[in-house]
C-alpha positions in Angstrom: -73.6 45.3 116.8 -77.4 44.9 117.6 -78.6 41.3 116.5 -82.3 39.1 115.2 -83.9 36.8 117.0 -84.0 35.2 113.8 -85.4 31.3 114.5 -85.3 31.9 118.3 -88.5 32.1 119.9 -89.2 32.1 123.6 -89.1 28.9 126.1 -90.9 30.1 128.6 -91.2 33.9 130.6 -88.5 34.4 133.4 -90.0 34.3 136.4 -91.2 30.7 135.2 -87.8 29.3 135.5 -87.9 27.0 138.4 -85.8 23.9 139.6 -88.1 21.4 137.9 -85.9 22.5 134.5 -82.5 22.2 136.4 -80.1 21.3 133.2 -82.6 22.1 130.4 -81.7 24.0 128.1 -83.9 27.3 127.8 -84.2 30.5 125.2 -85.3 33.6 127.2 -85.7 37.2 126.3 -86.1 40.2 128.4 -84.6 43.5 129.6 -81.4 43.8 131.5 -82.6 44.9 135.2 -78.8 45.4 136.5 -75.5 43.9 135.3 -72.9 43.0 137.9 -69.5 41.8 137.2 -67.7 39.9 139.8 -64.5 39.8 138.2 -64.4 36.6 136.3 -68.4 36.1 136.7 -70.9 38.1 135.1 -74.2 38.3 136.5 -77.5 39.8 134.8 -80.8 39.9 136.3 -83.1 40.2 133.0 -86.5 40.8 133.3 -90.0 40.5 131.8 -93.5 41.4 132.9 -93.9 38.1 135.0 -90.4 39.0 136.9 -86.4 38.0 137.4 -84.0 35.8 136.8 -80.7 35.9 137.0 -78.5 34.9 134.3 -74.4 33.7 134.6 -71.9 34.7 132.3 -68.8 32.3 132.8 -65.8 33.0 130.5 -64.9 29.3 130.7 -67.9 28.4 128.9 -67.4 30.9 125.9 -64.9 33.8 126.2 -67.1 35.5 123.2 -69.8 35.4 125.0 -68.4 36.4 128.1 -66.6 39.5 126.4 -70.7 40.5 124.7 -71.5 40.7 128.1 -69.3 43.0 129.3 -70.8 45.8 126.4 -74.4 45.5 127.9 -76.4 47.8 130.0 -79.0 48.3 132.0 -82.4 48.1 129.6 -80.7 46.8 127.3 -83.4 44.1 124.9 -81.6 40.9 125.1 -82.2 37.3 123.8 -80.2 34.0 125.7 -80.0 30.4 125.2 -78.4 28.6 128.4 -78.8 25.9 130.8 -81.0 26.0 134.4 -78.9 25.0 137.0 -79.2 25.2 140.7 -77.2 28.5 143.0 -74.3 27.7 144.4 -74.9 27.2 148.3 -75.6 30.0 150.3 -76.1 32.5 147.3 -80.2 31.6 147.0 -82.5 34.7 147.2 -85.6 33.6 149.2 -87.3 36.8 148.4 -87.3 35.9 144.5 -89.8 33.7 142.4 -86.4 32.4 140.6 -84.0 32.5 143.3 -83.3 28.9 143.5 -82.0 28.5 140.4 -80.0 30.8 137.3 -79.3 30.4 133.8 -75.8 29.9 133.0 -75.7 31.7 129.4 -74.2 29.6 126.3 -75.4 32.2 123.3 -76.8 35.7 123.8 -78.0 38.1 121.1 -78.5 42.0 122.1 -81.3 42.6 120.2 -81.5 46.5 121.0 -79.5 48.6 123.5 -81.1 51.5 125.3 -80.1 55.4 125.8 -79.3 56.5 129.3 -82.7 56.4 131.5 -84.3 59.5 132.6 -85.2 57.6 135.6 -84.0 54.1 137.4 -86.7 50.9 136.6 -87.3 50.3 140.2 -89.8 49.1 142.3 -90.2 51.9 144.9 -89.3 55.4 143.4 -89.5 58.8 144.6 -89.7 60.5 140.7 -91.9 63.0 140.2 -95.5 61.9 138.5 -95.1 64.3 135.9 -91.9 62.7 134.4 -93.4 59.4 135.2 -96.1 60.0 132.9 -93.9 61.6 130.2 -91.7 58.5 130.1 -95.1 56.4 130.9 -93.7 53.3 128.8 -90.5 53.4 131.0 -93.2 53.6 134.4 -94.5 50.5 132.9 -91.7 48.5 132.8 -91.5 48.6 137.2 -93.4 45.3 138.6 -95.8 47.5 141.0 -97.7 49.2 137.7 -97.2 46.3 135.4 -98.9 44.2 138.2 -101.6 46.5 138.7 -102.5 46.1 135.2 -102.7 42.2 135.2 -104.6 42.6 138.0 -107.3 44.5 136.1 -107.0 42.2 133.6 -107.9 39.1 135.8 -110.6 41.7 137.2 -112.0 42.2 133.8 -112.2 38.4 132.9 -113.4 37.7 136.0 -116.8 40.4 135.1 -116.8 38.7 131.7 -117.2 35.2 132.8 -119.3 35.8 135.9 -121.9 37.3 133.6 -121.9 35.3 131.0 -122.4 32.7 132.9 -125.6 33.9 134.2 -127.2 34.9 130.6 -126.0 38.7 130.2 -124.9 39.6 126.9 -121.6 42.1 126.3 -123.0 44.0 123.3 -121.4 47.7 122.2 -123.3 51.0 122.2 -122.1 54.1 120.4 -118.9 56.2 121.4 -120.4 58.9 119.2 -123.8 59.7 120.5 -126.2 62.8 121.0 -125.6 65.4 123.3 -128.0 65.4 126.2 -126.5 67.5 129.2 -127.3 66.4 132.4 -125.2 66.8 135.3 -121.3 66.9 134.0 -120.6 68.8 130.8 -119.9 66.4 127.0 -117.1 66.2 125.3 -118.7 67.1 121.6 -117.6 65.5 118.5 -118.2 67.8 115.2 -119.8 66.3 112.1 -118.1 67.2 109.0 -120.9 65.5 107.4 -123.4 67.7 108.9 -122.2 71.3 109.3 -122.7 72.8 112.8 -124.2 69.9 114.1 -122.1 67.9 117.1 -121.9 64.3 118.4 -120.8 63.5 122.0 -119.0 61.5 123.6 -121.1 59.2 126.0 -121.4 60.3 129.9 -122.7 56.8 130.2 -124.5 54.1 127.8 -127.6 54.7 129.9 -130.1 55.3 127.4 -128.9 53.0 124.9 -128.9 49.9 127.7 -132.3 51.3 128.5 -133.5 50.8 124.7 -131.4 47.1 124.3 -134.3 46.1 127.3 -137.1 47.5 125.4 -135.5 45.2 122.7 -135.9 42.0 124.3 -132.4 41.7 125.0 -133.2 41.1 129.4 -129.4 40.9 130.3 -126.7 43.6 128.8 -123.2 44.3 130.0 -120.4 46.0 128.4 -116.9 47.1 130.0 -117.2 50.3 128.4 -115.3 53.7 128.0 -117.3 56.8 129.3 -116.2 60.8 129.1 -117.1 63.7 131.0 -115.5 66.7 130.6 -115.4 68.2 134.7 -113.0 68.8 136.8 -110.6 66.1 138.2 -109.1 64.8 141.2 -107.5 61.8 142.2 -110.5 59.7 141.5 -111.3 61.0 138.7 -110.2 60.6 135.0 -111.9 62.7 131.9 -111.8 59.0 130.4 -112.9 56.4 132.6 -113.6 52.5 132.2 -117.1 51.4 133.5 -118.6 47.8 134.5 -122.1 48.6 132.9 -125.0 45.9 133.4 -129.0 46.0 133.0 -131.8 43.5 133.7 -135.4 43.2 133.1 -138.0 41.8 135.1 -136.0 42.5 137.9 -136.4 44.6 141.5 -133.8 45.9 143.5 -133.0 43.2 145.5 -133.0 40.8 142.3 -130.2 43.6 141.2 -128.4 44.5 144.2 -128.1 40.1 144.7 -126.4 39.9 141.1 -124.1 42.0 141.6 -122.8 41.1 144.6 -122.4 37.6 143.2 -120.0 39.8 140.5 -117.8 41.6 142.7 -117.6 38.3 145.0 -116.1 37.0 142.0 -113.8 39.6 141.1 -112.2 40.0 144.7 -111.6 35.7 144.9 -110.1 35.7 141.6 -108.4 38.9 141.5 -107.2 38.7 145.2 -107.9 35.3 146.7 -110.3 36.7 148.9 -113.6 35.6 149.9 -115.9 38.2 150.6 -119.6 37.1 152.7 -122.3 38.2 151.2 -125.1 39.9 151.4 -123.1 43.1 151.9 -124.9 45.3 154.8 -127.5 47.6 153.8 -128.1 51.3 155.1 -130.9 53.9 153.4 -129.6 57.0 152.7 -131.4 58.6 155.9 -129.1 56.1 158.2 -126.0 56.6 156.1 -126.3 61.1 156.2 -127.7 60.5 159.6 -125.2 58.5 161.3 -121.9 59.4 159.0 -122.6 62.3 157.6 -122.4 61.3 154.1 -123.9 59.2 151.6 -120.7 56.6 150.9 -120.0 56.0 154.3 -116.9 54.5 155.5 -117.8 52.4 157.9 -114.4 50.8 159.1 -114.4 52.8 162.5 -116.9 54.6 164.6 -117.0 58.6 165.3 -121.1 58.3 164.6 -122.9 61.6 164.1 -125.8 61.9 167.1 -128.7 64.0 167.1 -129.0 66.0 169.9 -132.2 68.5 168.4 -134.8 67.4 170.6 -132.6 67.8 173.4 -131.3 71.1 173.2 -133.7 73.2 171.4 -134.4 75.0 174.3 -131.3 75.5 174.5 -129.8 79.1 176.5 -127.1 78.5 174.1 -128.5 81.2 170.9 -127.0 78.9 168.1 -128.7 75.9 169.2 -131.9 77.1 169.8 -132.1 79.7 166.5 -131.1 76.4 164.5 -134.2 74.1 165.7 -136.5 76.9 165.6 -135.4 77.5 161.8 -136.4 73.5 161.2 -132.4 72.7 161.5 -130.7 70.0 163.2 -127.7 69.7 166.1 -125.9 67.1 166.1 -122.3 65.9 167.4 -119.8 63.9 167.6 -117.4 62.3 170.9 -113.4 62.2 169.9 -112.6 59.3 172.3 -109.2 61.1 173.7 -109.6 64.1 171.9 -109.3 66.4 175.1 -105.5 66.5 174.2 -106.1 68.2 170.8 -104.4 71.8 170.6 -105.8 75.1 169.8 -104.1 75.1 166.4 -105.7 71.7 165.8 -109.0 72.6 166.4 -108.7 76.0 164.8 -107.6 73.4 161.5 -111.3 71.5 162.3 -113.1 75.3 162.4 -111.2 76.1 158.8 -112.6 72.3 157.4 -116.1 73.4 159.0 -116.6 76.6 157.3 -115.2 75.2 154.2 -118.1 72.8 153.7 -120.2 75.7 155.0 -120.4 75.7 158.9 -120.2 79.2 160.1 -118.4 78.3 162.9 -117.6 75.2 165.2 -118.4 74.9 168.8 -116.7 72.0 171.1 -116.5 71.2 174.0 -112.6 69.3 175.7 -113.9 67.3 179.1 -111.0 66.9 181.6 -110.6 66.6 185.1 -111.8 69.9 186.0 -114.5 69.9 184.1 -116.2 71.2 180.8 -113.6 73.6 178.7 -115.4 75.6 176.2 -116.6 78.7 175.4 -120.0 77.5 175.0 -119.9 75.6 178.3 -121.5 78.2 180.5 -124.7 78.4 178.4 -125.8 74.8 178.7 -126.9 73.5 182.1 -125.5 70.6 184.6 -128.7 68.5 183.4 -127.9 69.4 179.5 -124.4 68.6 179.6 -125.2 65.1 181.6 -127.9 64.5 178.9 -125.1 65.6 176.0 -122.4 62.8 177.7 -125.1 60.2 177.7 -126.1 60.3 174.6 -122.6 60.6 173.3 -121.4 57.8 175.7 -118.5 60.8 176.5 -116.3 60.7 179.1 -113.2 62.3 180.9 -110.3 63.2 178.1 -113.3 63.1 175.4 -113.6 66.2 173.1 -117.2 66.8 171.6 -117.7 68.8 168.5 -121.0 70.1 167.3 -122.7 71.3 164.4 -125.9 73.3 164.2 -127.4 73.9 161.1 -129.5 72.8 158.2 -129.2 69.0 157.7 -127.7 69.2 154.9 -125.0 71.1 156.4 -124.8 69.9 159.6 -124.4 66.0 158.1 -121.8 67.2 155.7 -119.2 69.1 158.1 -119.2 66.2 160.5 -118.9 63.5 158.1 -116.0 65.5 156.7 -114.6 66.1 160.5 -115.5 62.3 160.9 -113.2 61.4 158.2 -110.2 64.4 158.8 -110.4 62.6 162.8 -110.3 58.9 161.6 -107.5 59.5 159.4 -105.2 61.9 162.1 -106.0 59.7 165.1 -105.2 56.3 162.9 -108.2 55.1 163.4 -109.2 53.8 159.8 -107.6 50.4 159.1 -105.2 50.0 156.5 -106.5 46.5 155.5 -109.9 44.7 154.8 -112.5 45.7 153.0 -115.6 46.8 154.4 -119.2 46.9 151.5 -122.1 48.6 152.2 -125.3 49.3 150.1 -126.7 52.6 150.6 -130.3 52.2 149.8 -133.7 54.6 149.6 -131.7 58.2 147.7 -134.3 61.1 147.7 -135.5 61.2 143.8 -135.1 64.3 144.0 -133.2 67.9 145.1 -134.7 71.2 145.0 -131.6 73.7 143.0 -132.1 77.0 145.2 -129.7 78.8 142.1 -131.9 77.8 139.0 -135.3 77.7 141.1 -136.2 73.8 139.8 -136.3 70.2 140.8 -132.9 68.4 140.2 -132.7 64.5 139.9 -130.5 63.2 142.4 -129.4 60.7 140.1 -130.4 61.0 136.9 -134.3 61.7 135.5 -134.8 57.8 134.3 -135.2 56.6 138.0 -138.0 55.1 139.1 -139.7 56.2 142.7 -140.5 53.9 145.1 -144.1 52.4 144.2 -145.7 53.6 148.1 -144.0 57.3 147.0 -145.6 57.5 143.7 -148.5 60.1 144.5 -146.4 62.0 146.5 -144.6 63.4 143.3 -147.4 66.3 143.5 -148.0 66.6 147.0 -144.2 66.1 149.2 -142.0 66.4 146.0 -139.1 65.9 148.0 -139.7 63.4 150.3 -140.4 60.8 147.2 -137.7 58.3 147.5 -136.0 56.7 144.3 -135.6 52.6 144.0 -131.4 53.6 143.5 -129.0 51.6 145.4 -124.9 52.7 145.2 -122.6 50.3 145.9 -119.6 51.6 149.1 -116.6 50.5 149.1 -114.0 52.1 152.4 -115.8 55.0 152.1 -115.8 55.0 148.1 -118.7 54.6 145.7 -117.8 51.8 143.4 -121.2 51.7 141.7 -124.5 53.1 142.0 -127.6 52.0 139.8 -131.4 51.9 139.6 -134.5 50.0 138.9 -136.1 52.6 135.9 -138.5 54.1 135.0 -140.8 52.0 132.4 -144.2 53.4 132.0 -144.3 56.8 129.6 -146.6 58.2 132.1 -144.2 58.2 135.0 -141.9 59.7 132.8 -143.4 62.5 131.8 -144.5 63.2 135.2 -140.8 63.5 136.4 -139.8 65.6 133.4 -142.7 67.7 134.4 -141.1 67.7 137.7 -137.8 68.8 136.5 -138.7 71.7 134.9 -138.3 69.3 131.4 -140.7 71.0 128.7 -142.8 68.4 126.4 -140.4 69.9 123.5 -137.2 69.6 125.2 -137.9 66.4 126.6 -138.6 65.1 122.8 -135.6 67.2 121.8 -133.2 65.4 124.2 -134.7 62.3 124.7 -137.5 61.6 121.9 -136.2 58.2 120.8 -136.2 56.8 124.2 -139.9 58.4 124.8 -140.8 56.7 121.5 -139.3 53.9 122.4 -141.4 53.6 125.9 -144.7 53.0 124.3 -143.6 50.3 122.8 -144.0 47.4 125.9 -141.5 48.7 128.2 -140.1 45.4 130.4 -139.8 46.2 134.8 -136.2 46.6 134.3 -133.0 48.4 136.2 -129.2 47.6 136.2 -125.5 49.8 137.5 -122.4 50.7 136.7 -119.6 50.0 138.3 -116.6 52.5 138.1 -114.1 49.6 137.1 -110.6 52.6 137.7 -111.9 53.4 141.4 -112.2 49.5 142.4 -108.6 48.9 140.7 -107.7 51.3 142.8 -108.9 50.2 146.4 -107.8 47.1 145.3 -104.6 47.9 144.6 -104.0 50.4 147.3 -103.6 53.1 144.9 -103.6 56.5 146.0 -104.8 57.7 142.6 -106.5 56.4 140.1 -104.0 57.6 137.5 -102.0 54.3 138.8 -103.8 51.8 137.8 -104.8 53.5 133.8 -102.4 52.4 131.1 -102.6 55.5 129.6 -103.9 58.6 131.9 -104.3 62.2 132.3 -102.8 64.7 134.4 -105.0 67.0 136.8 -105.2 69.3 133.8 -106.7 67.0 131.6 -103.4 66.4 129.4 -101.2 63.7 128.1 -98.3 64.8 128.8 -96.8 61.6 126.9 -97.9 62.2 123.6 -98.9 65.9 123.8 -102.9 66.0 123.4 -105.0 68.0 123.5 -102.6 69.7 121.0 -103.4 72.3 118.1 -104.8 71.4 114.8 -104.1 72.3 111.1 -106.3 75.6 110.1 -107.4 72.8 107.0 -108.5 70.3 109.6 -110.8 73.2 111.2 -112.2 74.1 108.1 -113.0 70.8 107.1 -115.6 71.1 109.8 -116.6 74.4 109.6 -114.8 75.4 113.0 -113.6 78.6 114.1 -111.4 78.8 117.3 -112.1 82.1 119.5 -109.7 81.3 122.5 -108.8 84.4 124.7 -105.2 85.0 124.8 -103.9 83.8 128.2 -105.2 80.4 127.1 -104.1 80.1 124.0 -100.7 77.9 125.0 -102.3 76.0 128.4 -99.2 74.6 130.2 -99.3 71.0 129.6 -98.6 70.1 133.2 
């Protein structure tokens, strides 16, 4: 017979139950974790989001009591009233918040019982994600994931109150907004109200924060939901939570200095943790030169070095053809490597070619010598040159790449990272900022023949690379800063662009016609001539630093509510089918091909 609370309410949560109320009296309510029955004792362990503590079920104190017990099981929704009393000797549990004390149970009322569990609420399970995520409001119940979440929670308050404090206001942009592809595809919205005519869901509230600093408004944040409809991965979510700040009359540095300050903040009262600012800084030649890549984890070493000038007289025919086509050769030493086996480094060849390498030459040094296939091309003064420069030694293993830079950086910074992670050299704990300053403004798309903006066409150039927009279009460099995190970018951000001139130059740049500029972007145009404010901000990806905070492998882990690989929720079935009525309504016609018309939902 299930049972009201009816005028109970609450003392205090469980884990709260300490020694200080040894013989109170105390009304708790919670889930049963596990029931065990000693016989004549009956112990529960009953549990709420802040944790355990174990209740006592004596049938001298109350037979009828005792006897309810017996019927309950485990999830079952139970209210108690009993008195805090101190374990017997020898039975504490040092590894519990409440394990000092228990509540020996006068009056309990099963408020609801619980069906048999597709799955144990444990800490550490081995249960497939998929069912996890089907049952997610059973995964929520297990301490790791509900701690996770009050961890974002003190993260989020943390944002709110640090930047507050220093004058920004949280103000709300539009969820449905206009279309204006750039980079990831929308998610579209369409308008009943307006036949064939479509809203999007915002990539980012970039123009909008752009226009609240036209508006006088000099500091905006928002914690705000963002969409993109791409492909996913671990880090990755179709829906995704972002930090989102803008200043005016500010520089980088005035930028970059704020929001360290913030995520200072967020790390000593999220984690107790005192982070030392100002975080190191890198420009985005250093950070491709020396790691390959433009987040750089710089935990351990494996440093790219550039061996072009060296060798490009090389004898051997893939060095030399690479510096004469304006490429680059470059290497890294794998202290101990010499030991690697053939199938290993046939696994580092596949990893090469997959980012675009056509090959990968190496080179083991052991006692007798240089093994290698390309070691008879290079002479005694090239290799002692190569071992310098790499600091290489006896037992080392050397790989190279040849290529074009952007190749050559991107296969060993991938290697780098495949190496640190095999050999154990990336550390587990810590956490290790860096700002990667000085982007290129620009990329030149070799498919659609255009200029591309490396982050996205409202950043501003650096002032001394302004005239060099006409004249050495790619070496302009953009006043963008991202934010790195273990090898992760948490945020990235820009001073902007404010003056209408500049921006029609880089939409000039990008291939952007005057008409589709005003097509895709005429409001913030307008807005431009209106006294534009020096202004720039970021956005923080708030799911990625739960995530390295949390030591999450995914993402996923640290969302409420998430999405599978796929996109789908497998929990409450979307993206589901609609009624033919609901289509009509706005004047939609569905043309799916066949084999997609029932996607699995996995």
């Amino acid at each position: 017979m299930l049972e009201k609370m009816g005028s109970w309410r609450r003392s205090c949560y469980c884990a709260d139950v300490s020694s200080a109320q040894n013989g109170q009296t105390l009304i708790l309510m919670g889930w049963v974790q596990r029931r065990r029955d000693h016989g004549g004792l009956i112990f529960v362990d009953l549990r709420d989001r802040s944790g355990l503590v174990q209740l006592v079920f004596n049938p001298e104190a109350s037979n009828e009591v005792h006897d309810k017990a017996h019927d309950i099981r485990n999830e079952f929704v139970l209210a108690v009233k009993g008195i805090v009393q101190k374990r017997p000797e020898g039975t504490e549990n040092p590894n519990l918040k409440t394990g000092q004390v228990e509540v020996a149970v006068a009056e309990l009322r099963v408020l609801n019982d619980a069906a048999t569990l597709p799955f144990m609420i444990e800490d550490e399970t081995d249960v497939a994600e998929m069912t996890r995520l089907k049952y997610r409001y059973l995964d929520l119940r297990r301490a790791p994931l509900q701690n996770k979440l009050i961890l974002r929670h003190k993260v989020a308050m943390a944002t709110r109150n640090y930047l507050t404090e220093n004058g920004f206001l949280e103000i709300e942009t539009p969820v449905l907004t206009k279309s204006t592809p750039e980079g990831a595809r929308d998610y579209l919205v369409p308008s009943r109200v307006n036949p064939g005519q479509f809203y999007a869901l915002p990539q980012s509230p970039q123009l909008f924060k752009q226009i609240l600093m036209i508006s006088g408004f000099d500091r905006y944040f928002q914690i705000v939901k963002c969409f993109r409809d791409e492909d996913l991965r671990a880090d990755r979510q179709p829906e995704f939570t972002q930090i989102d700040a803008e200043m005016s009359f500010v520089d980088r540095e005035d930028v970059m200095k704020m929001m360290e300050g913030l995520v200072v903040r967020i790390f000593r009262e999220g984690l107790g943790l005192d982070l030392n600012p100002p975080f190191p800084r890198l420009t985005y030649a250093e950070a491709v030169g020396r790691f390959g890549v433009d987040n750089p984890d710089v935990r351990f070493g494996l440093e790219l070095k550039d061996l072009t000038e060296m060798l490009k007289g090389s004898g051997f025919k893939v060095f030399n053809d690479a510096a004469a086509k304006g490429g680059v050769i470059k290497a890294v030493c794998v202290k101990g490597g010499a030991g690697f086996s053939r199938k290993d480094l046939d696994d580092l060849t596949e990893i090469a070619v997959s980012f675009g390498a056509k090959g990968l030459a190496w080179v083991k040094i052991t006692e007798e010598g240089w093994q290698s296939p390309i070691a008879k091309f290079l002479t005694d003064v090239e290799r002692q040159d190569i071992a310098t420069i790499l600091e290489a030694s006896t037992g080392d293993l050397l790989l190279f790449a040849a290529d074009k830079p952007s190749i050559a950086n991107t296969v060993l910074g991938r290697l780098r990272l495949n190496i640190g992670n095999r050999l154990g050299l990336i550390p587990k704990e810590g956490f290790n900022f860096v700002w990667v300053t000085e982007f290129p403004m620009l990329d030149y798309d070799d498919a659609e023949k255009r200029y591309v903006a490396v982050h996205h066409p409202f950043t501003a150039p650096m002032d001394e690379d302004l005239e060099k927009l006409d004249t050495d279009t790619l070496k302009v460099r953009a006043k963008a800063y991202d934010l790195v995190l273990n090898g992760s970018e948490i945020g990235g951000g820009s001073i902007r662009i404010h003056r209408s001139d500049v921006q029609a130059k880089v939409f000039e740049k990008l291939g952007i016609k005057l008409e589709e500029a005003q097509e895709r972007f005429g409001f913030l145009l307008e807005a431009l001539k209106y006294g534009t404010p020096p202004h720039g901000g970021i956005a923080f990806g708030l799911d990625r630093i739960m995530a390295i905070m949390t030591g999450s492998e995914s993402i996923r882990d640290v969302i409420a509510f998430p999405k599978t690989q796929k996109a789908t929720d497998v929990m409450s079935d979307a993206p589901s089918t609609v009624d033919q009525k609901q289509l009509d309504e706005i004047f939609i016609r569905i043309a799916v091909p066949k084999k997609a018309e029932a996607p699995a939902k996995a």
